[in-house]
C-alpha positions in Angstrom: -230.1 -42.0 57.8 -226.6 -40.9 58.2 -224.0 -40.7 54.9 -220.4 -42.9 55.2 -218.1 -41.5 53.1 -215.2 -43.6 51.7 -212.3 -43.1 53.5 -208.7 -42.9 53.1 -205.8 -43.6 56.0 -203.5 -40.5 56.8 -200.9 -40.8 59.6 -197.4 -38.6 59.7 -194.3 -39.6 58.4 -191.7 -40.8 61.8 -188.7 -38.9 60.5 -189.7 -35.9 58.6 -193.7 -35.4 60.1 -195.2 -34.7 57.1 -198.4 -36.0 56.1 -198.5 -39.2 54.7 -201.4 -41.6 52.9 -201.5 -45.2 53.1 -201.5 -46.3 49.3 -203.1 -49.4 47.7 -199.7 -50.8 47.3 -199.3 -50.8 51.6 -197.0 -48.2 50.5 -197.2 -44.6 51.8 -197.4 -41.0 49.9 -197.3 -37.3 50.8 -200.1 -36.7 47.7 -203.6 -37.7 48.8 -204.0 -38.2 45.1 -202.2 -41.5 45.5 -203.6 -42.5 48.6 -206.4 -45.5 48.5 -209.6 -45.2 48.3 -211.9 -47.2 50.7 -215.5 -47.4 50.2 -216.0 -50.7 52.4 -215.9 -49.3 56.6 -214.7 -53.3 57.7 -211.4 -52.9 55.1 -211.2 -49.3 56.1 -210.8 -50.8 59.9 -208.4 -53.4 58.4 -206.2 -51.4 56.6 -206.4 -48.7 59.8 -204.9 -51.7 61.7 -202.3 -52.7 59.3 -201.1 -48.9 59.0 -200.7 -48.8 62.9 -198.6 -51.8 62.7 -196.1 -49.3 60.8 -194.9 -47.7 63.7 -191.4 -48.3 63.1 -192.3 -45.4 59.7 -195.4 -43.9 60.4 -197.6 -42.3 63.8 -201.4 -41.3 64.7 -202.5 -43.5 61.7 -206.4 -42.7 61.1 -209.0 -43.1 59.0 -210.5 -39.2 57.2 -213.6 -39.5 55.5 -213.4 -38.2 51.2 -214.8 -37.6 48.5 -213.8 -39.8 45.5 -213.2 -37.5 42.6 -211.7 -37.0 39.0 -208.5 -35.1 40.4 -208.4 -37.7 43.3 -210.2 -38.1 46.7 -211.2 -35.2 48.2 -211.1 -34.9 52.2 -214.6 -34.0 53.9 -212.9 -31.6 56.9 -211.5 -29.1 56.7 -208.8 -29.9 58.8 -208.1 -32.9 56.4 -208.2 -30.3 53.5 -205.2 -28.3 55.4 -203.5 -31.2 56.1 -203.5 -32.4 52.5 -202.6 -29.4 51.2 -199.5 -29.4 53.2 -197.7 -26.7 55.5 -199.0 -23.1 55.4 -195.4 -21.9 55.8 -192.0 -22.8 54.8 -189.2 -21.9 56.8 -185.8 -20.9 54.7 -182.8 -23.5 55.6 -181.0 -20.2 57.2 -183.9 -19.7 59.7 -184.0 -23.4 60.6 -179.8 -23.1 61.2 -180.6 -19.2 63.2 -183.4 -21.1 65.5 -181.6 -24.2 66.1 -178.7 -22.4 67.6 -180.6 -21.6 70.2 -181.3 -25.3 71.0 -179.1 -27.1 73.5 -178.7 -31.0 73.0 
């Protein structure tokens, strides 16, 4: 017999792209620690759905399987590990202004 995990809904951010979780509030946060926690797979659909009607602040809603923990939930993948951890690199403000010069409108 296969293990469900409990689940939590990630999507990214519309304006700034980061990685965002859908909180128990029907707000959203960039810290999977806030994000809620659903053990029931018919509410995880549910809320799935209500996070894609968000499009107007949110894309690519989806559901990633955790681990409930102490420190908060815990994501299963490691992709969902990376992604809650956020980026890997941080570009300085001056290398954003040098690269977007070469970017014609």
């Amino acid at each position: 017999m296969s293990r469900t995990h409990a689940k939590v809904v990630s999507a990214n951010d519309l304006r700034a792209g980061h990685t965002v979780y859908l909180t128990s509030n029907g707000g959203w946060s960039r810290y999977i620690t806030q994000a809620e926690v659903i053990t029931d797979e018919a509410e995880a659909q549910l809320r799935l759905l209500d996070a894609i009607g968000h499009a107007t602040v949110v894309v690519g809603a989806y559901l990633v399987d955790v681990e409930p923990g102490s420190d908060g939930p815990k994501p299963v993948a490691l992709r969902e590990r990376f992604r809650a951890q956020g980026p890997s690199i941080h570009p300085s403000k001056q290398t954003a202004r040098a690269e977007a010069r070469h970017v014609s409108a």
